[in-house]
VOGU-3710 file (C-alpha; in Angstrom, 3 decimals, decimal comma):
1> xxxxxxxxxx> 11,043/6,417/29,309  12,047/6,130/33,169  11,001/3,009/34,695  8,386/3,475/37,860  9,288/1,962/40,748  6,259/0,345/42,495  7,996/-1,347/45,761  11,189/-1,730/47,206  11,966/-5,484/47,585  12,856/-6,478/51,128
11> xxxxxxxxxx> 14,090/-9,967/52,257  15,139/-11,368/55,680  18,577/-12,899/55,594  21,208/-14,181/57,531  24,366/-13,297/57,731  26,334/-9,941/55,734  23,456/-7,552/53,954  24,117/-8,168/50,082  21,990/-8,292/47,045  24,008/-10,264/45,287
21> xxxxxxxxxx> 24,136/-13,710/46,874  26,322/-16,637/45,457  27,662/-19,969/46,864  29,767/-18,755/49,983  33,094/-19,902/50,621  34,961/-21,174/53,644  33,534/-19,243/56,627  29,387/-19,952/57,578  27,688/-16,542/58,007  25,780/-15,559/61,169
31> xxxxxxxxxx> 22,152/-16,124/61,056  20,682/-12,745/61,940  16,637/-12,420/61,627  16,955/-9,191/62,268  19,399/-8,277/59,266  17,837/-7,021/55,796  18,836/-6,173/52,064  17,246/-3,844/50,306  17,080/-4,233/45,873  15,633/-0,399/44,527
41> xxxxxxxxxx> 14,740/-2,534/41,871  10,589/-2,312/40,924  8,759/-5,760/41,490  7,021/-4,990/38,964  8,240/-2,642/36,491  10,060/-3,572/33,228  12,853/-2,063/30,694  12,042/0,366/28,596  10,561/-2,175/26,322  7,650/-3,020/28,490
51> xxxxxxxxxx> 6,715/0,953/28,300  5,831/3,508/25,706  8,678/2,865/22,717  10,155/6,359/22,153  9,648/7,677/19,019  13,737/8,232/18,267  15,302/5,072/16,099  17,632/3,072/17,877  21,030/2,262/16,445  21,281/-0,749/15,014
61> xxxxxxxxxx> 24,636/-1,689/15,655  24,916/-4,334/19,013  26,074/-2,532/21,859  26,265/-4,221/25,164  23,817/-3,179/27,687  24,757/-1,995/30,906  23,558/-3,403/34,149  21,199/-1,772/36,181  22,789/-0,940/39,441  22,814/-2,482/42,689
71> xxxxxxxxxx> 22,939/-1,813/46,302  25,216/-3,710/47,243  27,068/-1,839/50,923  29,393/-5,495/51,302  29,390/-7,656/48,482  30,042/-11,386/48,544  32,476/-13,100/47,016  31,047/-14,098/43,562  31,177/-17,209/41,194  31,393/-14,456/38,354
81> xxxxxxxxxx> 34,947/-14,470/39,735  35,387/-10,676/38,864  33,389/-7,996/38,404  35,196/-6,441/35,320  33,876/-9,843/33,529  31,739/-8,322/30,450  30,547/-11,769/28,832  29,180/-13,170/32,341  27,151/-9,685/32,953  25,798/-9,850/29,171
91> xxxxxxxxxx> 24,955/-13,702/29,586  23,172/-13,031/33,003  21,342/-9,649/31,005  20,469/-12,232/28,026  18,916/-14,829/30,491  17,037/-12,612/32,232  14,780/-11,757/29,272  14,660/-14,934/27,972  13,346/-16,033/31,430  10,148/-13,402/31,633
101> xxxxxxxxxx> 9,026/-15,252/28,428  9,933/-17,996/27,240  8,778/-16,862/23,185  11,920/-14,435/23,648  14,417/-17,000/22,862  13,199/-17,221/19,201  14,665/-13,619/18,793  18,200/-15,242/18,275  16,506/-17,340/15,460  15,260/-14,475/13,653
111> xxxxxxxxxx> 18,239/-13,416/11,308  19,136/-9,270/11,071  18,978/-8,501/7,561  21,502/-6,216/6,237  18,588/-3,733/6,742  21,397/-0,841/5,452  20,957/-1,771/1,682  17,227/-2,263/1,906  15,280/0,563/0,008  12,070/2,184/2,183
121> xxxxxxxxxx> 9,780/0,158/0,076  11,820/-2,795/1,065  12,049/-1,830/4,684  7,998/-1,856/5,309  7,082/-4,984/3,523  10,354/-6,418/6,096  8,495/-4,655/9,202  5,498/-5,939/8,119  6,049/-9,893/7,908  8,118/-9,369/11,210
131> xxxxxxxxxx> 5,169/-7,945/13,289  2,393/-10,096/11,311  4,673/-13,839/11,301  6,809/-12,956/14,284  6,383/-12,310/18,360  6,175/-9,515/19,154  8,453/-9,546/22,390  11,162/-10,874/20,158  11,049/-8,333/16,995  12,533/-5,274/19,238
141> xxxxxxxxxx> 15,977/-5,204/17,950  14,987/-5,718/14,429  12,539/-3,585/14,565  14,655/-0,593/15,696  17,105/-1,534/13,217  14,441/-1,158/10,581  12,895/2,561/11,815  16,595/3,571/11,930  17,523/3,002/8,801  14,206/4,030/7,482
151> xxxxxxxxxx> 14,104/7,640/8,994  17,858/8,179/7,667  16,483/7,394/4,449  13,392/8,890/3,921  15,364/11,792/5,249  17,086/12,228/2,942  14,000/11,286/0,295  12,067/14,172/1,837  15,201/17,111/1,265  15,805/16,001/-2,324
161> xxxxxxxxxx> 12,061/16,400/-2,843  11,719/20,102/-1,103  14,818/21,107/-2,688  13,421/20,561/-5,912  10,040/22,317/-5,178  12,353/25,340/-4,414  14,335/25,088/-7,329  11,215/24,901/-9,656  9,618/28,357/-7,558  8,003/27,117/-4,909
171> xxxxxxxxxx> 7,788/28,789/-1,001  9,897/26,405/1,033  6,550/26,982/3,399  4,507/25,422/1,466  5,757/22,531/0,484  3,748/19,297/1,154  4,836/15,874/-0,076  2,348/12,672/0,678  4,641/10,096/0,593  2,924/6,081/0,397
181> xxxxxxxxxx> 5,864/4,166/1,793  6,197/6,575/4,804  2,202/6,336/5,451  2,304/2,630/5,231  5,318/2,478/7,841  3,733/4,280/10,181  0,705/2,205/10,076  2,685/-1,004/10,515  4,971/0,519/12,775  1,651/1,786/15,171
191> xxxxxxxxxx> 0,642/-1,769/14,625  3,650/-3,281/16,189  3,879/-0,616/19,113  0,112/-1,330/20,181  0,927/-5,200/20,274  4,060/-4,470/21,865  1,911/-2,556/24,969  -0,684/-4,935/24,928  1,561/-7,817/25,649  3,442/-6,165/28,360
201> xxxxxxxxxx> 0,489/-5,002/29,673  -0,979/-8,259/29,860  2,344/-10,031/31,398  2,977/-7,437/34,053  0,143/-9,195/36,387  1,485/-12,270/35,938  4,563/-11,537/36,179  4,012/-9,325/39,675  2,290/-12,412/40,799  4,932/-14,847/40,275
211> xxxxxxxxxx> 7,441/-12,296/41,866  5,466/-12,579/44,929  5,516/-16,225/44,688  8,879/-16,108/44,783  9,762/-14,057/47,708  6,968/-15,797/49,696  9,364/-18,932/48,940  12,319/-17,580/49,675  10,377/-16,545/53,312  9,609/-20,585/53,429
221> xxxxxxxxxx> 12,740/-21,310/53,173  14,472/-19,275/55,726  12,180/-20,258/57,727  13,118/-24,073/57,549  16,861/-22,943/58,941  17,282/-23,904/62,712  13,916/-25,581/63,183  13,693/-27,954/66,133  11,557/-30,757/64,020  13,461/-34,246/62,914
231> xxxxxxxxxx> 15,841/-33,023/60,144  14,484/-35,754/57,563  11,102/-33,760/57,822  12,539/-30,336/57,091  14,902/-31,964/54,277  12,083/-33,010/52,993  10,199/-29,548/53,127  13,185/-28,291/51,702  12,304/-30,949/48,640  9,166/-29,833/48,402
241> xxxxxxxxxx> 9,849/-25,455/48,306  12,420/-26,492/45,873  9,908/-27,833/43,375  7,823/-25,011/44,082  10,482/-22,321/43,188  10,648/-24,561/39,651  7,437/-24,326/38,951  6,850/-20,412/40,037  7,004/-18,891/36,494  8,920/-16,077/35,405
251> xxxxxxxxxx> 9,528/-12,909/36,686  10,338/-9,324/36,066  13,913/-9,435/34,084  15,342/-6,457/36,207  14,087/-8,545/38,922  15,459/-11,811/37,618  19,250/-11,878/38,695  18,450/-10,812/42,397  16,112/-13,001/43,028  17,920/-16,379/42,163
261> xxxxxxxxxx> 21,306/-14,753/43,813  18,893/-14,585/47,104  17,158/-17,961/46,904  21,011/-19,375/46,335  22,237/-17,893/48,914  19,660/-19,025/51,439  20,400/-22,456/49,462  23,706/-22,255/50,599  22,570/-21,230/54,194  20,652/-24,125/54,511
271> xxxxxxxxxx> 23,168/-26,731/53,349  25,675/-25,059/55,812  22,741/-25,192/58,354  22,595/-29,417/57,068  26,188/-29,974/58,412  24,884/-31,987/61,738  23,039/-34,686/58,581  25,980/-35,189/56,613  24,506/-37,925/54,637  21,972/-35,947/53,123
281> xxxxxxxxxx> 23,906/-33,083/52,693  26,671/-34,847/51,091  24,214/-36,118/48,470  22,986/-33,473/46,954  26,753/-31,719/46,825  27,896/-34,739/44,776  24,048/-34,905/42,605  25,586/-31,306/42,139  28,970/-31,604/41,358  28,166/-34,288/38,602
291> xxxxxxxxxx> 25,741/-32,323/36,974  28,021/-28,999/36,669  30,759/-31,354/35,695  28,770/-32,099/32,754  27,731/-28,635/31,746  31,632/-27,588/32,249  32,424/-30,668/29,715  29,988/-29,409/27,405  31,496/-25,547/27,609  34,709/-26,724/26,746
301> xxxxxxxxxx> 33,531/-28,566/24,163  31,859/-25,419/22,651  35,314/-24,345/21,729  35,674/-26,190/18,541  32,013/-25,405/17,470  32,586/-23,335/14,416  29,437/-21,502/14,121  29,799/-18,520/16,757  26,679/-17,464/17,303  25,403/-21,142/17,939
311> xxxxxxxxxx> 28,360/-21,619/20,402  27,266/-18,439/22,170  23,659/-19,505/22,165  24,254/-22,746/24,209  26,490/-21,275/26,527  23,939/-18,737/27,576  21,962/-22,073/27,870  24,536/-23,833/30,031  24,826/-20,960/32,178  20,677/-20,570/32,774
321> xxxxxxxxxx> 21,120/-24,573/33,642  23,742/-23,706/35,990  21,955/-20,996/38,043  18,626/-22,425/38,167  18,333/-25,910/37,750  21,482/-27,405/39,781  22,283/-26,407/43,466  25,721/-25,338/45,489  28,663/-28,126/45,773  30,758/-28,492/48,762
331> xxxxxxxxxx> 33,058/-26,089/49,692  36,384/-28,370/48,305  35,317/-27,846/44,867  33,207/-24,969/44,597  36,302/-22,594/43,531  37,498/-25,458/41,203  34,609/-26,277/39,298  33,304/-22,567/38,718  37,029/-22,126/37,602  36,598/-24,602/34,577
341> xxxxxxxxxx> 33,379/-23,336/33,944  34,385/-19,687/34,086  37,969/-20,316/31,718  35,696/-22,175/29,210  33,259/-19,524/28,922  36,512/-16,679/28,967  38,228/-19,328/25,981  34,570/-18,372/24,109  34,375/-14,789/25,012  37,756/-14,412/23,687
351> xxxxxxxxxx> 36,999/-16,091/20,184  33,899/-13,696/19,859  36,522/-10,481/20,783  38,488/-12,095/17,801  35,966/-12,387/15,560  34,520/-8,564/16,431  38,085/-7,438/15,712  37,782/-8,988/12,216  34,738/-7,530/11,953  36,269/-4,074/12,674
361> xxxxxxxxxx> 38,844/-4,540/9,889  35,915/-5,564/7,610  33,959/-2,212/8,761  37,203/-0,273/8,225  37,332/-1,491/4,452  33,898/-0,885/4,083  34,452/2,411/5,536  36,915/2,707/2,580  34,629/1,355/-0,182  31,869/4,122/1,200
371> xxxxxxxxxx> 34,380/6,941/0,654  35,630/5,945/-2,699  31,874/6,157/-3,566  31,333/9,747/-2,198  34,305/10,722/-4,156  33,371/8,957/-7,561  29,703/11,445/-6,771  31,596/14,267/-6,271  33,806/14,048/-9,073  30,532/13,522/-10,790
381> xxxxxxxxxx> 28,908/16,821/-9,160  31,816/19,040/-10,482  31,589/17,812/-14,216  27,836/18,078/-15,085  27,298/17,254/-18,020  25,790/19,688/-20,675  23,460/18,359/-22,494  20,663/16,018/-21,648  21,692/12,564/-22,677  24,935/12,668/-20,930
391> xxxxxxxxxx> 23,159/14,390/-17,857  20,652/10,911/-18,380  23,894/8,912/-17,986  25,322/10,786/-15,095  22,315/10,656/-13,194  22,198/6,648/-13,802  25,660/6,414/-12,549  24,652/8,416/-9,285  22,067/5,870/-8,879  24,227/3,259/-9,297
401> xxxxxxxxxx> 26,462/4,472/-6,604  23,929/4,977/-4,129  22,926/1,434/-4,359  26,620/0,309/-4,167  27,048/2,665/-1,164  24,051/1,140/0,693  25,178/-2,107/-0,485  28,825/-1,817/1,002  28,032/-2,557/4,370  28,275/-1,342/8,318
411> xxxxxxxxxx> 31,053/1,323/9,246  32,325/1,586/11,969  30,213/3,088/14,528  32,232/6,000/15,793  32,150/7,319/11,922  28,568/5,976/10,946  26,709/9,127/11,423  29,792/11,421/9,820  30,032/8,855/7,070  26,327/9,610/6,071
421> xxxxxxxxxx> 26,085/13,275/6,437  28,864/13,268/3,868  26,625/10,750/1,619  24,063/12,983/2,025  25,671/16,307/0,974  27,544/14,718/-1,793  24,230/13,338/-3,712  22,306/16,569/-2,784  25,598/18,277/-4,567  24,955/16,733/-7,225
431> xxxxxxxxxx> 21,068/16,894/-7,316  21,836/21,100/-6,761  23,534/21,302/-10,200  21,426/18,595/-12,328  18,723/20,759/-11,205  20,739/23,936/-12,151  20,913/22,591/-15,539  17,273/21,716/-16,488  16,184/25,077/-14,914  18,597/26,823/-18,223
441> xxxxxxxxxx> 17,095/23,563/-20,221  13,551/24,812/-19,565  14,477/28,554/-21,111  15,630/26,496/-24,051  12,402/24,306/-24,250  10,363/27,307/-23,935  11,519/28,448/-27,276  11,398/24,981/-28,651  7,424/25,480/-27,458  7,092/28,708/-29,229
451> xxxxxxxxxx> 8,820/27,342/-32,392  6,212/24,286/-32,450  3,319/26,718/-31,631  4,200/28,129/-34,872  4,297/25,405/-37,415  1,081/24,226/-35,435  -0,805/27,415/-36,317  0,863/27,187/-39,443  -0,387/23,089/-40,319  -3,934/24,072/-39,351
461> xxxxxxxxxx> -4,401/27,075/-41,418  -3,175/24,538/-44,342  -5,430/21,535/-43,382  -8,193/22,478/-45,527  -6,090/23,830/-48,356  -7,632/23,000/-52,261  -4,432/23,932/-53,378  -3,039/20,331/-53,467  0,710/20,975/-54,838  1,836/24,253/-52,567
471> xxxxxxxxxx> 0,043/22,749/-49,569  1,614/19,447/-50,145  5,183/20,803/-50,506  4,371/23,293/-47,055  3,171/20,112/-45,271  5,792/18,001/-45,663  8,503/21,468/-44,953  7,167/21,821/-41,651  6,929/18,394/-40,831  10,537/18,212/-41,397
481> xxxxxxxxxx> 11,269/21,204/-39,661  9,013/19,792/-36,397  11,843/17,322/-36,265  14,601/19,870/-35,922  13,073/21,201/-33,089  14,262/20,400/-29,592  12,366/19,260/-26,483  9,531/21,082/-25,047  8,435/21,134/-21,435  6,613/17,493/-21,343
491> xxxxxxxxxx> 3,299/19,344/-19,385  2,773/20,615/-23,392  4,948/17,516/-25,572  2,083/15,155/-25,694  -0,374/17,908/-26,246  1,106/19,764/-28,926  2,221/17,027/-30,652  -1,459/15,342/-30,897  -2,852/18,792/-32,141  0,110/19,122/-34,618
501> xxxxxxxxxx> -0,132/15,194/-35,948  -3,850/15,840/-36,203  -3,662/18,663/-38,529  -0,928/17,166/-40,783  -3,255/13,559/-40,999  -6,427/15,776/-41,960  -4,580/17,343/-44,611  -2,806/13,940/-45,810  -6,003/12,130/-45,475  -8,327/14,931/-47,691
511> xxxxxxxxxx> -5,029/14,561/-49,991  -5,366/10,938/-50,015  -9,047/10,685/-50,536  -8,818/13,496/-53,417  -6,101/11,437/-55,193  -8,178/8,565/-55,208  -11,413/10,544/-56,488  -9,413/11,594/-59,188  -8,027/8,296/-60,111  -10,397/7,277/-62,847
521> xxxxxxxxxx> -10,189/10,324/-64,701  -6,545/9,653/-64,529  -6,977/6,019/-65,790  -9,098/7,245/-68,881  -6,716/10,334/-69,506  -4,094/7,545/-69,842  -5,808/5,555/-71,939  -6,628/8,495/-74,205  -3,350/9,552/-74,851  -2,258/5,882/-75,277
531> xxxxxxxxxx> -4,956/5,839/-77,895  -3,340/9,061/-79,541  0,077/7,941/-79,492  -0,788/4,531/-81,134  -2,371/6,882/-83,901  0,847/9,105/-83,801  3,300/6,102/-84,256  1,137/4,912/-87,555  1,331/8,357/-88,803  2,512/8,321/-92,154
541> xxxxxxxxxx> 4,093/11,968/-93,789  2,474/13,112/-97,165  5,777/14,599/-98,377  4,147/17,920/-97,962  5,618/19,385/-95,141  3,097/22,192/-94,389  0,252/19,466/-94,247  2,161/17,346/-92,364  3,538/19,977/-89,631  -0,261/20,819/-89,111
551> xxxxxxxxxx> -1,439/17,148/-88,718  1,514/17,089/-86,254  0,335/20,344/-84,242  -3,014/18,956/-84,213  -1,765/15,823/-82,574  -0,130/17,884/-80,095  -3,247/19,915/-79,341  -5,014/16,826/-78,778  -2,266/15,584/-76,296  -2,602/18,856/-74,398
561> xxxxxxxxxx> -6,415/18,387/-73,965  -5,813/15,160/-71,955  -4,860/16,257/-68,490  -3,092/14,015/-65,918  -1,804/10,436/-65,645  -1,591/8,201/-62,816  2,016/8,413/-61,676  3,159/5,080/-62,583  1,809/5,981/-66,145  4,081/8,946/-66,797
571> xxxxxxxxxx> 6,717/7,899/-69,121  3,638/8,213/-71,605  4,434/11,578/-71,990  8,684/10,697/-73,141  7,226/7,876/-75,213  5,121/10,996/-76,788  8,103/13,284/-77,087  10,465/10,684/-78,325  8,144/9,678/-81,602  7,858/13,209/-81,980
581> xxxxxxxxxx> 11,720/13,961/-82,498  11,638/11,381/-84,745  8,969/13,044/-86,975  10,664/16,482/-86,833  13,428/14,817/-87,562  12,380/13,702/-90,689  10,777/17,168/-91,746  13,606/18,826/-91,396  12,504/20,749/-88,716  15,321/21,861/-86,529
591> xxxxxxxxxx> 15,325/21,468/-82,665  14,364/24,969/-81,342  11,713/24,733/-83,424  10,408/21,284/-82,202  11,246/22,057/-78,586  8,926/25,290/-78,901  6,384/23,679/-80,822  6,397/20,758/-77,277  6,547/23,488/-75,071  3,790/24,854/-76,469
601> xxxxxxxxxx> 1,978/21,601/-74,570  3,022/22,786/-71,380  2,309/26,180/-71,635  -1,246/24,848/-72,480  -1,528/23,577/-69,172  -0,408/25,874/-67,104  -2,607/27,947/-69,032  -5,783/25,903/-67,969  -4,822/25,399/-64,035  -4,684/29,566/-64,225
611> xxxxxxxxxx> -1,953/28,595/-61,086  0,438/31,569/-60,375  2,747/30,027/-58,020  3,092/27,238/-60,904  4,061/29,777/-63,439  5,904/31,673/-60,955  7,890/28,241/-60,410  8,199/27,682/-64,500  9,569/31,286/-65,114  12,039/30,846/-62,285
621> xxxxxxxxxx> 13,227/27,496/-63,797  13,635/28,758/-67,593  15,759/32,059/-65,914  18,007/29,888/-63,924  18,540/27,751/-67,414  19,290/30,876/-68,659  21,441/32,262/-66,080  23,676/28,559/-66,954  23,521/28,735/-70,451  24,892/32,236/-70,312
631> xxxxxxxxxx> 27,865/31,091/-67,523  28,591/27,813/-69,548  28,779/30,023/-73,028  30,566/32,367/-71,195  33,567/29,846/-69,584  33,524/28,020/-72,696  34,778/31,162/-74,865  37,321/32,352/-71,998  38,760/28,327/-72,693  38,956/29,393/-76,381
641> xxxxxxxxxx> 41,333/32,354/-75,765  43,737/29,206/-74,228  44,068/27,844/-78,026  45,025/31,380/-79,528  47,588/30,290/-80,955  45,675/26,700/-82,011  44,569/25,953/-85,818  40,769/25,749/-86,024  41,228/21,951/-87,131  42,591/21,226/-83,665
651> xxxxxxxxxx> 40,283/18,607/-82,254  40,589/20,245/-78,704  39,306/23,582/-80,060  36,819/21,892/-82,405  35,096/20,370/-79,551  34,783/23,737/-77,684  33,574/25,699/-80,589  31,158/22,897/-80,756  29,629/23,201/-77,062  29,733/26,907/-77,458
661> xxxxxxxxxx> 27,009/26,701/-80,500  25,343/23,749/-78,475  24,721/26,250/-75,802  24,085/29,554/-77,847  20,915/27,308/-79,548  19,810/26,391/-75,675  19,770/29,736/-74,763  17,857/31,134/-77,624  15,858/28,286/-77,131  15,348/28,786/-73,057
671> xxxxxxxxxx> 15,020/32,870/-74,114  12,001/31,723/-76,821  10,239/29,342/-74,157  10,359/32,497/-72,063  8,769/34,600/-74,141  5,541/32,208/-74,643  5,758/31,866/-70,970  5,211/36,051/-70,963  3,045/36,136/-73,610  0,631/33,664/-72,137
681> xxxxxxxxxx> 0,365/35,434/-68,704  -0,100/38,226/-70,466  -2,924/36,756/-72,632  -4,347/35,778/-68,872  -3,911/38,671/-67,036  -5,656/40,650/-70,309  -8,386/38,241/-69,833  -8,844/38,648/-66,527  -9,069/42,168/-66,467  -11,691/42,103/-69,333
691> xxxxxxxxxx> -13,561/39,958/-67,163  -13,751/42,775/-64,631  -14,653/44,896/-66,981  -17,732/43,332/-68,083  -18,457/42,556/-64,732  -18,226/46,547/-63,537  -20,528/47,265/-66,737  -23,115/44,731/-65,877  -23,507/46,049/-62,891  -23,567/50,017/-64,479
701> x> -26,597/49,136/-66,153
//
C-alpha cells in the first residue's frame, strides 16, 4: 500500500539547502534565516508495515531494502564517505526501525526457521507461537516467510486434490475442498494482522508527537546561534536542548535519518558559531573524539568475532551510538576518525559479502540436490508400476522425495520460482498416472465385487441348510474361493465382507451346535459297537460253517444298526473289519465274498440316510475303481507280451501274472459292490414310488 503523506517537513537552516546534514568540513557555512529544506517525507506516516499488510506472500529470501528518496538539490559532503556504500545505507535503514520501538531489536533474536521443509501443519502451529509468545512489530519477516511458503504449498495441496475429483468424475466446477490447516492459518494469520494495525495505530500519535518535539528542538537550537547573551548562558542552554533531544522518544523510521542529519548539522553550526569560546568548544571536540575513538576500537575489534551475525548486530549498535549519543570533533580529525570507523565497518561488510558468496555456492548445490530429486520423480512417473503393491512402494518413494526436496534447502533466488514449478509438474506427473492406474484398478475391483456378490448370495442361501455334509463341503469351497478373489472398491470391502463372514459363522455355528447335540448318541453308538465287538472277538466257530456264517451276518446286521461314532472313535469300525477277516479266514470264505458280505454294512447305511448325493458320490467312487482296475489289468497284460518269449517259471512273469489275477478279483469285486449299490436304489426308488401310490389312492377314495 502507498504511504500518505500528511505534511511536508520544513526546517530553517543556515547555510547550503540539504536534507542530509553531516559534520561539515573545512569551510563555515553562511547563516541564512531565510534559507529552507524541504524532506517529502510524511511526519507521520510509516512503511508499509504500519498499514494494511497486502494479502500477496513476501519472499523470504533477505533482500536489501532500498532507501526512500531524498531531496537533496546540493548535497553535503557526508561521513558515509560515498554514496555507493550499501552496508552504511542498510545499517542507517536497520537503526531506524529499531529506533521507533525499542521491542524491534528482539527481531534479530528470533531465529528464521528453515520454514522451506516445514509441512502446512507445521507452518501454523510456527505462526501461532510467533504471534501468541512474540511482538508483534518484530514477527514481520518471519511471518512473511511463513505465508510464503505456506501458499506455495497448499497450492499445490489444493491441485492434487481437484485433479483427483476430476479423475474420479467430478465437474471441475464443483469442486469444494474444506481444508483444517488452511482455516486455522487464516485465523492466526487475521490474528496477527489485527495486532499488527492495532499497534501501529496506537504508536502513530506518539510517534507524530515526538516528531514535533523534535523539530520544535531543532527550532531551539537555531535559535541559540548568534545570540547577544554571555556565551556561558547559551552553552549552557545548549546543555540543556541537548538533554531534551535524548529524552524526546522515537520517531517515524522514514523520518528517523533526516531528522538526526538536521539536528547534527545545526550541532555543527553551533560549535562553528562557539569558535570566539574556545575553551568550551574545545572540550566537548576532545569528550568527542575519545568516545568515537572507543567505538572505532571496538569495530575493529569486531573483525575477529566469529559469529557473523553477532558481529553485524553490534556494529549496527556502534553506529546508532555514533549518530546519536556522541557529538561532531574538530575539524583536524573529523576525516581521520570517520576513516577508521568507516574501513572497520567496510573490513565487516566485506566478510559478510564472503560469507553470502559461500552461501551462493551452498544454494547452487542445493539447487543441484533439488534437480536430482525432480529427476529420480520423473523417472518414477514414466515407469508406473502395474500392480498395486509396487504402485504402494512407488508412491512411498515419491513421498520420500518430496520431503528430501523440501528438506534440501534455499536455491538460489533467480531460479526459486522455476525450480518449483518444475517440482510441481513433476509430482502432479506422477499423481496423473497413479491415478490412471487405479481408475483401470477400479474396472478390475468391480468384477472382484460381482464375484463376492455371488458366493455371498450363494453362503446365505446355505446358512440354514439341514443337509450337514454337502453344505459343509460348499461352505468351506466358497470360503476358499472368497480368498482368490481380488480387491473390491473399499466403499463395499468392509460391508460385504461382514455380510459374507456372517453367513458362513451362522452356518458353522448351527453346525457346531448340531454336532454337539448329537454327541451323546455318538458316545452310546460307540459304546454299543464296542460292546459287539468284545462279543465278536469271543466268538467261538461250531465247525458248521452255515451256522457259523449266519451268526457272523447277524453280527454284522447288528453293527449296521449302530449309526455314527465320535470322530476320534473311528478306528472301531477297522478293529471290526480286521476280526472279521480273520473269521472268514478261517471259514474258508474267500475275499470277494467277505468284502461283499462288509459292504453289505455300508450299503445299509446309505440305505437309511435315503441321501442321493451320498450314493451319487459312492457309485462315482466304485466306477472310478473300476475304470483303474480295468487300466491296471489292461497295462499289466500289454507287460506280459514283453516276456513272449519268457518260460512261465520266470519270476519276472510270475509276478505279473500274479497282479493281473489280483486285479481281475478287484474288479469283479468293485463290479459286484456295484451291483448292490443298483439294486438298493432300485429297492428305494420302487419304494418310493409305491409310497405315491398309496398316497394318490388314499386320496381317490
Amino acid at each position: 500500500m502507498q504511504e500518505e503523506k500528511d505534511q511536508e517537513l520544513q526546517e530553517t537552516v543556515g547555510g547550503e539547502n540539504n536534507s542530509e546534514t553531516t559534520e561539515t568540513t573545512g569551510k563555515t557555512p553562511e547563516k541564512s534565516p531565510e534559507s529552507t529544506i524541504e524532506n517529502p517525507k510524511s511526519v507521520d506516516s510509516h512503511e508499509s508495515e504500519k498499514t494494511e499488510p497486502t494479502e500477496e506472500p513476501t519472499d523470504p529470501e533477505p533482500v536489501k531494502e532500498e532507501t526512500e528518496g531524498k531531496t537533496d538539490p546540493k548535497p553535503v559532503k557526508e561521513e558515509t564517505a560515498g554514496k555507493d556504500d550499501d552496508v552504511l545505507n542498510e545499517i542507517d535503514e536497520s537503526n531506524a526501525e529499531d529506533a521507533e520501538d525499542q521491542d524491534n531489536q528482539h527481531r534479530h533474536n528470533i531465529p528464521m526457521l528453515d520454514y522451506h521443509a516445514m509441512s502446512m501443519e507445521n507452518l501454523v502451529g510456527e505462526l501461532q507461537r510467533l504471534v501468541k509468545n512474540e511482538k508483534v512489530q518484530a514477527i514481520k519477516k518471519h511471518v512473511d516467510g511463513i505465508k510464503y511458503e505456506f501458499d506455495l504449498k497448499f497450492q499445490e495441496f489444493i491441485e492434487q486434490k481437484k485433479e483427483d475429483f476430476i479423475n474420479n468424475g467430478g465437474n471441475e466446477l464443483d469442486f469444494r475442498y474444506n481444508s483444517v490447516s488452511k482455516r486455522q492459518f487464516n485465523e492466526v494469520y487475521s490474528e496477527y494482522r489485527e495486532k499488527r494495525n492495532q499497534y501501529y495505530k496506537n504508536l502513530e500519535n506518539s510517534l507524530k508527537d515526538n516528531m514535533a518535539n523534535r523539530l520544535a528542538i531543532i527550532e531551539e537550537l537555531k535559535s541559540l546561534v548568534n545570540v547577544e547573551e554571555d556565551i556561558n548562558t547559551t552553552y549552557k542552554q545548549f546543555k540543556e536542548v541537548q538533554e531534551k533531544w535524548r529524552n524526546a522518544g522515537p520517531v517515524p523510521r522514514n523520518n528517523y535519518n533526516d531528522v538526526w542529519r538536521t539536528y547534527h548539522h545545526h550541532i555543527e553550526i553551533f560549535y562553528d558559531f562557539l569558535h570566539i569560546n574556545r575553551e568550551l568548544r574545545d572540550l566537548d571536540f576532545k569528550h568527542n573524539l575519545d568516545e568515537k575513538i572507543k567505538l572505532v576500537e571496538r569495530a575493529e575489534a569486531l573483525e575477529k568475532e566469529e559469529d557473523l551475525n553477532k558481529a553485524f548486530r553490534e556494529l549496527q549498535t556502534l553506529h546508532k551510538i555514533w549518530k546519536e549519543d556522541i557529538g561532531p570533533v574538530d575539524k583536524e580529525h573529523r576525516e581521520e576518525i570517520w576513516e577508521r570507523f568507516s574501513n572497520a565497518t567496510k573490513v565487516l561488510h566485506q566478510r559478510r559479502q564472503d560469507y553470502y558468496k559461500d552461501l551462493d555456492k551452498i544454494h547452487e548445490q542445493n539447487l543441484e540436490k533439488k534437480k536430482e530429486i525432480i529427476n529420480a520423480i520423473k523417472d518414477i512417473s514414466e515407469n508406473i508400476a502395474s500392480n498395486h503393491k509396487a504402485l504402494q512402494q512407488q508412491i512411498k518413494k515419491v513421498e520420500e522425495l518430496r520431503d528430501a526436496f523440501f528438506k534440501a534447502g534455499k536455491v538460489p533466488q533467480k531460479v526459486n520460482e522455476q525450480t518449483w514449478a518444475e517440482f510441481k509438474e513433476a509430482v502432479r506427473g506422477f499423481n496423473r498416472n497413479k491415478n490412471a492406474y487405479y481408475k483401470n484398478l477400479k474396472k478390475d475391483q468391480q468384477e472382484n465385487l460381482d464375484k463376492k456378490r455371488e458366493l455371498l448370495n450363494l453362503a446365505i442361501s446355505l446358512k440354514d441348510s439341514e443337509e450337514w455334509d454337502m453344505a459343509t463341503s460348499e461352505m468351506k469351497r466358497i470360503q476358499n474361493e472368497w480368498k482368490k478373489i481380488g480387491h473390491v472398491p473399499r466403499k463395499y470391502s468392509d460391508k460385504i465382507w461382514k455380510e459374507f463372514k456372517d453367513a458362513c459363522n451362522h452356518y458353522f455355528d448351527r453346525l457346531h451346535a448340531s454336532k454337539n447335540e448329537s454327541h451323546k448318541d455318538e458316545i452310546e453308538n460307540y459304546e454299543k459297537k464296542d460292546a459287539c465287538l468284545e462279543r465278536l472277538k469271543s466268538f467261538e466257530l461250531t465247525g458248521q460253517r452255515e451256522t457259523d456264517l449266519a451268526t457272523i451276518k447277524s453280527f454284522i446286521e447288528e453293527w449296521k444298526t449302530y449309526g455314527r461314532v465320535p470322530f476320534n472313535k473311528k478306528n472301531i469300525n477297522q478293529k471290526f473289519n480286521k476280526i472279521l477277516d480273520a473269521i472268514f479266514k478261517k471259514l474258508d470264505v474267500d475275499r470277494q465274498e467277505s468284502e461283499l458280505l462288509k459292504y453289505g454294512n455300508k450299503i445299509q447305511q446309505l440305505a437309511n440316510a435315503e441321501n442321493d448325493r451320498a450314493i451319487a458320490n459312492e457309485r462315482s467312487f466304485i466306477r472310478k475303481k473300476i475304470d483303474e482296475s480295468k487300466n491296471e489289468i489292461r497295462q499289466l497284460e500289454n507287460n506280459l507280451q514283453f516276456f513272449s518269449n519268457a518260460s512261465e517259471d520266470n519270476p519276472l512273469v510270475k509276478d505279473v501274472i500274479k497282479k493281473v489275477e489280483k486285479q481281475k478279483e478287484a474288479l469283479e469285486t468293485w463290479m459286484a459292490k456295484l451291483k448292490k449299490l443298483n439294486i438298493m436304489q432300485r429297492n428305494l426308488e420302487k419304494e418310493g414310488l409305491d409310497e405315491e401310490t398309496g398316497d394318490s389312492q388314499e386320496e381317490e377314495e
